[in-house]
C-alpha positions as CSV (number, residue, x, y, z in Angstrom):
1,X,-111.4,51.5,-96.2
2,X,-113.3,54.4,-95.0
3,X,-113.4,57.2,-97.9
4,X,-114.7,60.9,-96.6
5,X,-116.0,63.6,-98.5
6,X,-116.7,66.9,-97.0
7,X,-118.4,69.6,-98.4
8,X,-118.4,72.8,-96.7
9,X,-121.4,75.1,-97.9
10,X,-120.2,79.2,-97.6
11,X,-122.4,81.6,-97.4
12,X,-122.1,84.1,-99.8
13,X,-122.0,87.7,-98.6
14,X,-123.6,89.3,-101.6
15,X,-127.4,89.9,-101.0
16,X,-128.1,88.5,-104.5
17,X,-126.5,84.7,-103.6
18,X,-127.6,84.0,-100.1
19,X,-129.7,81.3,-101.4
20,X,-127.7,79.6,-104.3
21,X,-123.7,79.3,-105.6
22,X,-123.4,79.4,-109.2
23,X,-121.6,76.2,-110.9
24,X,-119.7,77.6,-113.8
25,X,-119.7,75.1,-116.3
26,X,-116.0,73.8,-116.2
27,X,-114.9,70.4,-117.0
28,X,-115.4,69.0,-113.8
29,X,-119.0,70.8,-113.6
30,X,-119.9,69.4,-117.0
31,X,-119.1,65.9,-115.8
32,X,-121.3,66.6,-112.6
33,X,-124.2,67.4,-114.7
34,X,-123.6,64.5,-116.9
35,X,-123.7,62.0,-113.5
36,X,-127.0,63.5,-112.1
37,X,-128.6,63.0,-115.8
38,X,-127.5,59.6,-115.6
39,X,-130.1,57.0,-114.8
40,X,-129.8,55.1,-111.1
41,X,-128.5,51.2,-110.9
42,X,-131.6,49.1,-110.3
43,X,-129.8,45.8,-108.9
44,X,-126.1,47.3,-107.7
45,X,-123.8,44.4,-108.2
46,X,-121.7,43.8,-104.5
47,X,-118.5,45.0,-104.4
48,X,-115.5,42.8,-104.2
49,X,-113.8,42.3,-100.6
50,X,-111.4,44.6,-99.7
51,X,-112.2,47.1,-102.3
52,X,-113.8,50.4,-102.9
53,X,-117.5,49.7,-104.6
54,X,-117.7,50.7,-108.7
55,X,-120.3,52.9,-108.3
56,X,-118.3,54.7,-105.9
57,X,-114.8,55.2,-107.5
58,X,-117.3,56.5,-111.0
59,X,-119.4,58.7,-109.0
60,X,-117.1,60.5,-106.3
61,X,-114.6,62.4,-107.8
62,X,-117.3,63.6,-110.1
63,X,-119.5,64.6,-106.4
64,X,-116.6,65.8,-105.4
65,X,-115.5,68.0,-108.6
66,X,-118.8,69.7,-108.7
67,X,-119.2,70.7,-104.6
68,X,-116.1,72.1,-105.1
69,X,-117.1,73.9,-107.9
70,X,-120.6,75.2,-106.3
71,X,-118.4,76.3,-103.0
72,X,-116.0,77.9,-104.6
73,X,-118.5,81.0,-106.0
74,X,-118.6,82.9,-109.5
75,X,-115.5,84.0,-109.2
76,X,-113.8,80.7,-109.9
77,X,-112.8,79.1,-113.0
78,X,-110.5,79.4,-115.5
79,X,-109.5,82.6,-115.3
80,X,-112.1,84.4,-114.8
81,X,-114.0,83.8,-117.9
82,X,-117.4,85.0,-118.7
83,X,-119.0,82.0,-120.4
84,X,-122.5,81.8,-119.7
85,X,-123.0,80.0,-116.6
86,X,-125.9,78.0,-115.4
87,X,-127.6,78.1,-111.8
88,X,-128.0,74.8,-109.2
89,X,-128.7,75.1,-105.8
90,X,-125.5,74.0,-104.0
91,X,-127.3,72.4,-101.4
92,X,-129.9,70.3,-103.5
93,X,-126.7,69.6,-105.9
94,X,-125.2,68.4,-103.3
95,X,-128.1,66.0,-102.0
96,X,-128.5,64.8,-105.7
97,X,-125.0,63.6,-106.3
98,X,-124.6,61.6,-102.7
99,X,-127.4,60.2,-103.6
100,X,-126.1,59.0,-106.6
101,X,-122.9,57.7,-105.5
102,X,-124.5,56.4,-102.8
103,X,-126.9,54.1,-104.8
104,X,-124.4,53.6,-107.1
105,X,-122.2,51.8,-104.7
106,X,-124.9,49.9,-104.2
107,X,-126.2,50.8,-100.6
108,X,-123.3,51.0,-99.4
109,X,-122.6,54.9,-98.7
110,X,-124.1,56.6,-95.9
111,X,-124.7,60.6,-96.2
112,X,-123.6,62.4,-92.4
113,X,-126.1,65.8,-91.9
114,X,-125.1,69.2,-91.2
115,X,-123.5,69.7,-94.6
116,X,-120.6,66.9,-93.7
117,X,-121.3,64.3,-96.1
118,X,-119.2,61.2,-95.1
119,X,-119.0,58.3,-97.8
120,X,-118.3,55.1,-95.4
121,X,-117.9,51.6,-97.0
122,X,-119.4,49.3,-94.8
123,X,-117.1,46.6,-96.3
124,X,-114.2,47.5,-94.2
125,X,-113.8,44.7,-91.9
126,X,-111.6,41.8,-93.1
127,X,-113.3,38.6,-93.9
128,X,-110.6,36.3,-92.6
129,X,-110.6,34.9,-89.2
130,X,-109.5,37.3,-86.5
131,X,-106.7,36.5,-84.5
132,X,-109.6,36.1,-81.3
133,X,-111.5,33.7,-83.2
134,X,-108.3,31.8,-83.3
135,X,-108.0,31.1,-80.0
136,X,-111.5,29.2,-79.8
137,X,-111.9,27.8,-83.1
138,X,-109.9,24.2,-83.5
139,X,-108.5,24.1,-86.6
140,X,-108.5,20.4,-87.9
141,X,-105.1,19.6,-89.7
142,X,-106.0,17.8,-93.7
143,X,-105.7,14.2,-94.0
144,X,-105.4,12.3,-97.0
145,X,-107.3,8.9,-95.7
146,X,-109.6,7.6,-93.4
147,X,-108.8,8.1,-89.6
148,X,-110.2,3.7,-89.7
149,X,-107.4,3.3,-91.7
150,X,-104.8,5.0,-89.8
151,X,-106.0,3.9,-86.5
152,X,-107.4,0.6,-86.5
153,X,-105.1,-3.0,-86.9
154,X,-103.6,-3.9,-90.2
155,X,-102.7,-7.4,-89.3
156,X,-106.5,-8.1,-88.4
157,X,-110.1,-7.2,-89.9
158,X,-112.5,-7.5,-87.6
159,X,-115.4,-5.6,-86.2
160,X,-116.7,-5.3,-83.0
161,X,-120.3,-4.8,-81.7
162,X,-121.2,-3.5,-78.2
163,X,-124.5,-3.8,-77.6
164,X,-126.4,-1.6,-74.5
165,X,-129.8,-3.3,-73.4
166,X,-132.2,-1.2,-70.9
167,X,-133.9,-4.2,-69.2
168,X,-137.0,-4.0,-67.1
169,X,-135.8,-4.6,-63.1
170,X,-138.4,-7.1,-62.3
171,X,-136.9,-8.9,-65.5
172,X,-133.3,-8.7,-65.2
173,X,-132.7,-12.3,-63.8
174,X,-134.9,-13.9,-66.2
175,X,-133.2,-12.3,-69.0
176,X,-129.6,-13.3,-67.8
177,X,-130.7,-17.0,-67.6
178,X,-131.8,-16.7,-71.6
179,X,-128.8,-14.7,-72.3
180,X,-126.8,-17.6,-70.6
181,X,-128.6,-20.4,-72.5
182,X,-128.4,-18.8,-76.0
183,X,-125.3,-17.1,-76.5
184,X,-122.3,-19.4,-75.9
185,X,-124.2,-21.5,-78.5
186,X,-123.8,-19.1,-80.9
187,X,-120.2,-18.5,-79.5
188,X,-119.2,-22.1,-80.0
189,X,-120.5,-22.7,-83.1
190,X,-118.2,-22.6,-86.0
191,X,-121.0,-22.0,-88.7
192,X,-120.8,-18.4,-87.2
193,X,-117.7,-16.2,-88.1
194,X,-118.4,-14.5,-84.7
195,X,-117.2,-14.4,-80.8
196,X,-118.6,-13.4,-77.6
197,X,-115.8,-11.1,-76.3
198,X,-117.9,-10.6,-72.7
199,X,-121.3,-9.8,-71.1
200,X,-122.1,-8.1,-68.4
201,X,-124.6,-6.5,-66.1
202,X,-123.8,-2.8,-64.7
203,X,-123.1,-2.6,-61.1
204,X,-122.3,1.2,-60.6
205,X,-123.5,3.2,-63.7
206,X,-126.9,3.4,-65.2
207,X,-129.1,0.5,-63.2
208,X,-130.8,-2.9,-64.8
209,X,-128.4,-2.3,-67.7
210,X,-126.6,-5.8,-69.7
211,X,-123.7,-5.2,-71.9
212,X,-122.7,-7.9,-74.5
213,X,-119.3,-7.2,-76.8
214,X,-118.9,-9.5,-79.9
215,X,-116.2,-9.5,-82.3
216,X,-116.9,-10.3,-86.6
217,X,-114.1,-12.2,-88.0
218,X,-113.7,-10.8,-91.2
219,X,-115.2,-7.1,-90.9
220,X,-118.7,-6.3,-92.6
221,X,-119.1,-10.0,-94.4
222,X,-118.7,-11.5,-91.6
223,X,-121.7,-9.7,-89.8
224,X,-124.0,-9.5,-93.0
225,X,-122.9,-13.4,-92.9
226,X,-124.3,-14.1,-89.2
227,X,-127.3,-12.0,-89.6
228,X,-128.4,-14.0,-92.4
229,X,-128.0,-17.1,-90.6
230,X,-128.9,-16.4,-87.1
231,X,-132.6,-15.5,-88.9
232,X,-132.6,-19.0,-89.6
233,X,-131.8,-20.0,-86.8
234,X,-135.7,-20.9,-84.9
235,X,-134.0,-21.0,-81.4
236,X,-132.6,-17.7,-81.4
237,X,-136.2,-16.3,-83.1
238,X,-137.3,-17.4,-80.3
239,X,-135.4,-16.0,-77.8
240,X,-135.2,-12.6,-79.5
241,X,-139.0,-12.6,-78.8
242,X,-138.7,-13.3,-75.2
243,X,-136.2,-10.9,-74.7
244,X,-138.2,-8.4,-76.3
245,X,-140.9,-8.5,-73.7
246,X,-138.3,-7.9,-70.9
247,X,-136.7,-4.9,-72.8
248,X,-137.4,-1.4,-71.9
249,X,-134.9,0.4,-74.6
250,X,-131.7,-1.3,-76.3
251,X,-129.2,0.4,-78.5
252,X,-125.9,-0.8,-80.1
253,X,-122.5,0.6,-82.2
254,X,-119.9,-1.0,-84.6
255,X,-116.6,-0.5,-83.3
256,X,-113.0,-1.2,-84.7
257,X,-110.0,-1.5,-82.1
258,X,-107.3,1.0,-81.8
259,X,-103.8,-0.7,-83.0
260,X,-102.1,0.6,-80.1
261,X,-104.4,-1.6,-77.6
262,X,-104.3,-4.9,-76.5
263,X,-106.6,-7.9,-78.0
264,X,-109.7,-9.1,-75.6
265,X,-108.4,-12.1,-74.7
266,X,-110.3,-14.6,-72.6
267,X,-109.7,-14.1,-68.5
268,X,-110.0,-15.8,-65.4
269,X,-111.6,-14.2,-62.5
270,X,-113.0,-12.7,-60.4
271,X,-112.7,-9.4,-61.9
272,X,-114.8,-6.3,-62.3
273,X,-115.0,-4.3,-65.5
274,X,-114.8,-0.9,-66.5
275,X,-116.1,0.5,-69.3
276,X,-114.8,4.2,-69.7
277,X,-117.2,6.0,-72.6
278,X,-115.4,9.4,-74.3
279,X,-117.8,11.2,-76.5
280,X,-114.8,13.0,-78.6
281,X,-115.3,16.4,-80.5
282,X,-115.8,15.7,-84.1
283,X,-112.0,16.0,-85.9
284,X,-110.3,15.2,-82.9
285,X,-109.9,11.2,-83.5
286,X,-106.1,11.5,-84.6
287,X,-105.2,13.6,-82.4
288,X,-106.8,11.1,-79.7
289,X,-105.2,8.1,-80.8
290,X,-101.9,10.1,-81.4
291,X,-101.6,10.7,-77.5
292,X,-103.0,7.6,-76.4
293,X,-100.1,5.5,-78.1
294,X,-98.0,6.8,-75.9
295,X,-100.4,6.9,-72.9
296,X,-101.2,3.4,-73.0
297,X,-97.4,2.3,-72.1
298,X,-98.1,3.6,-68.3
299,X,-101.3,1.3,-67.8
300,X,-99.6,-1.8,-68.5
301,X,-97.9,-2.6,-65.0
302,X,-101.2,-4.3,-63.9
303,X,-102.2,-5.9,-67.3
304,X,-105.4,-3.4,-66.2
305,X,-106.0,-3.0,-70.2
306,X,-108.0,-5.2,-71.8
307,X,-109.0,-3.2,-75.3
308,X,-110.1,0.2,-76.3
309,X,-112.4,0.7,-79.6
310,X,-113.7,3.4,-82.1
311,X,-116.8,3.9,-83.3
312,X,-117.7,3.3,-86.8
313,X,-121.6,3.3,-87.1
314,X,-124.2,5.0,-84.6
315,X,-122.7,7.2,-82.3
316,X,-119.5,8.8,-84.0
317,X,-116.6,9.7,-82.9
318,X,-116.8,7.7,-79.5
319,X,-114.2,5.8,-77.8
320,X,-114.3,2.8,-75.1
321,X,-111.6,1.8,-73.3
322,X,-112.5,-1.1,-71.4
323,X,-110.1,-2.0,-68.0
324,X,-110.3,-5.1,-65.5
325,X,-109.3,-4.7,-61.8
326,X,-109.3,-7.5,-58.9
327,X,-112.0,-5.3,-56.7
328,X,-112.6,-0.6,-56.7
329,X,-110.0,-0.5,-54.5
330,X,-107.1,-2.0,-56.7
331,X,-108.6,0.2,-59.5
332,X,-108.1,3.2,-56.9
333,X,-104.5,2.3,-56.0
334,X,-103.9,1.5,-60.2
335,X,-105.1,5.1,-61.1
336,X,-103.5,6.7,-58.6
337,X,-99.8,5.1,-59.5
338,X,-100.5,6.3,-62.6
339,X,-100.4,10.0,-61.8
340,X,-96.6,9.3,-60.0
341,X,-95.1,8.3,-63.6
342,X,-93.2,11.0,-65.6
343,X,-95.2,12.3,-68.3
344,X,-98.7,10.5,-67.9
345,X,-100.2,14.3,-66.6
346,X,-98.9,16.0,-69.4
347,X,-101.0,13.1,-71.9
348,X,-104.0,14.0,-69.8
349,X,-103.6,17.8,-70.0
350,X,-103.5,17.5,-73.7
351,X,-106.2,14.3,-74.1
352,X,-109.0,16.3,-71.7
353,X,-110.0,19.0,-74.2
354,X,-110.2,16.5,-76.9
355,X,-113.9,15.4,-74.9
356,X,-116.8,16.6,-74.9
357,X,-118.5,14.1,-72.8
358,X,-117.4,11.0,-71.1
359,X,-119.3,8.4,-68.5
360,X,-117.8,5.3,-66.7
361,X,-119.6,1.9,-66.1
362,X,-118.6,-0.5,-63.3
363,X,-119.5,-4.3,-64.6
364,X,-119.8,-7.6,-63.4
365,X,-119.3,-10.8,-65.9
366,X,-122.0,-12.9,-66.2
367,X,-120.9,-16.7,-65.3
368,X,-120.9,-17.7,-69.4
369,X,-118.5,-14.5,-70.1
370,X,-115.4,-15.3,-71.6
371,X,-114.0,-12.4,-70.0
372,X,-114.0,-13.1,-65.9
């Protein structure tokens, strides 16, 4: 709200008031003097949105009162009357009381020159979001649980692990042949609540790269439970110590599966393997799975899918979807069919501003890899 005050300073044509107006002492000139006597705020309290500041609505009408008076000349009054009347400079009365207002609003009031004095609120602008800022900024609809619960399987409760090792090139065969040895053990061993889902090696992708997918039986016990026994375990010791020497980096996430998606199942080959990687933006999971419940009904001709998984712990709100095709050409030819069924482009026009990043690995199944 922008509040103006203008003063207009007249020149008297008298020789004996060029330089000063008289304020008769009126009400409102009484109350002037009264407001420049009064002592300035020290800390000004901020005003509340949307309304005028305290210091204002106190001081102007009494700024305004007394200009009006000091303008307006001797002859002004009530009625003419000849009380005795005491002198102010109008100008320097009127640089005393916007001053006053103005630090009584707390800052807030600026003072225009050339005798128009313009009180401006510089709270003026609405704090609520602008119907431009709408446009960009995603509003993220309240939920009253968990997007885990909502997305993941009911009827199961178990937790995946994808695990990304970095492995030096001269070193990548050697560490297959360990990886080979160790792991089905630990696969076909009942004393471990655990499966190998599949293992790989990255053809096309980031180079000298393995990939291992396990799945917990039994969620979080089930992976404290393992981890306590496979440091027991003095052949696996082992082999985590050789494997460390051919490691260059390694990283891993705990994932649980989207409901909507098929179970990793064992496979016969030969297939390839692609893991497709969508770094979402954070808020956006929901909406995600929400489309890709009905997406996933148009990749099913070519039983192409073979899971897709959400992270739970280290790199949030990512999403694998993880496809097998005979050879890159019958992956072409699947893709491509998929762009000739009715309503598959309007899932991917709504789905593609969900990401913020995404990346695609081309894999090969190592020989002991359930998934071939």
């Amino acid at each position: 709200m922008w509040l103006i005050a203008t003063v207009t300073f007249s020149r008297c044509r008298t020789p004996q008031r060029t330089r000063s107006a008289e304020l008769r002492e009126t009400p409102a000139s009484s109350a002037a003097l009264l407001a420049l006597r009064a002592p300035l705020p020290k800390h000004p309290a901020p005003p509340p949105p949307h309304a005028a500041p305290s210091g204002l609505r106190r001081q102007l009408p009494l700024a305004a009162a007394a200009l009006t008076a000091a303008a307006a000349g001797p002859g002004a009054g009530t009625g003419g009357s000849r009380r005795r009347r005491r002198r102010l400079p109008s100008k320097m009365a009127a640089r005393v009381l916007c001053a006053r207002a103005a630090a009584g609003a707390g800052g807030l009031l600026r003072a225009a020159p050339c005798g128009l004095r313009k009180l401006t609120s510089s709270n003026n602008r609405p704090r609520e979001d602008s119907w431009l800022k709408s446009l960009f900024v995603r509003k993220v609809d309240p939920r009253k649980d968990a997007h885990s619960n909502l997305l993941a399987k009911k009827e199961t409760s178990s937790l995946y692990k994808l695990q990304f090792h970095n492995v030096k090139p001269e070193c990548l065969e050697a560490y297959n042949k360990i990886c080979q040895e160790v792991l089905p053990k630990i696969h076909e061993d009942a004393h471990y609540p655990c499966t190998l889902v599949g293992t790989w090696n990255t053809w096309y992708g980031e180079q000298d790269q393995a990939v291992h997918l396990w799945r917990y039986e039994g969620g979080y016990p089930a992976l404290t439970e393992v981890m306590n026994k496979l440091r027991e375990n003095q052949e696996f010791v082992s082999f985590r110590k050789a494997r460390s020497n051919m490691l260059l980096s390694r990283k891993n996430q705990l994932l649980l599966e989207f409901s909507f998606w098929n179970e990793p199942i064992p496979r016969s080959g030969p297939n390839i393997y692609e893991l497709r990687s969508y770094q979402l933006r954070p808020g956006t999971m929901i909406e995600w799975g929400n489309y890709w419940a009905r997406a996933i009904r148009f990749r099913q001709d070519s039983n192409e899918a073979v899971g897709g998984f959400f992270s739970q712990i280290g790199e949030l709100y990512m999403v694998h979807h993880l496809w097998a095709y005979k050879d890159l050409q019958t992956r072409e030819d699947i893709r491509n069919a998929a762009w000739h069924k009715h309503g598959w482009e309007e899932l991917v026009y709504y789905t593609v501003p969900l990401i913020q990043e995404m990346e695609s690995r081309i894999m090969i199944p190592l020989k002991t890899s359930p998934l071939q």
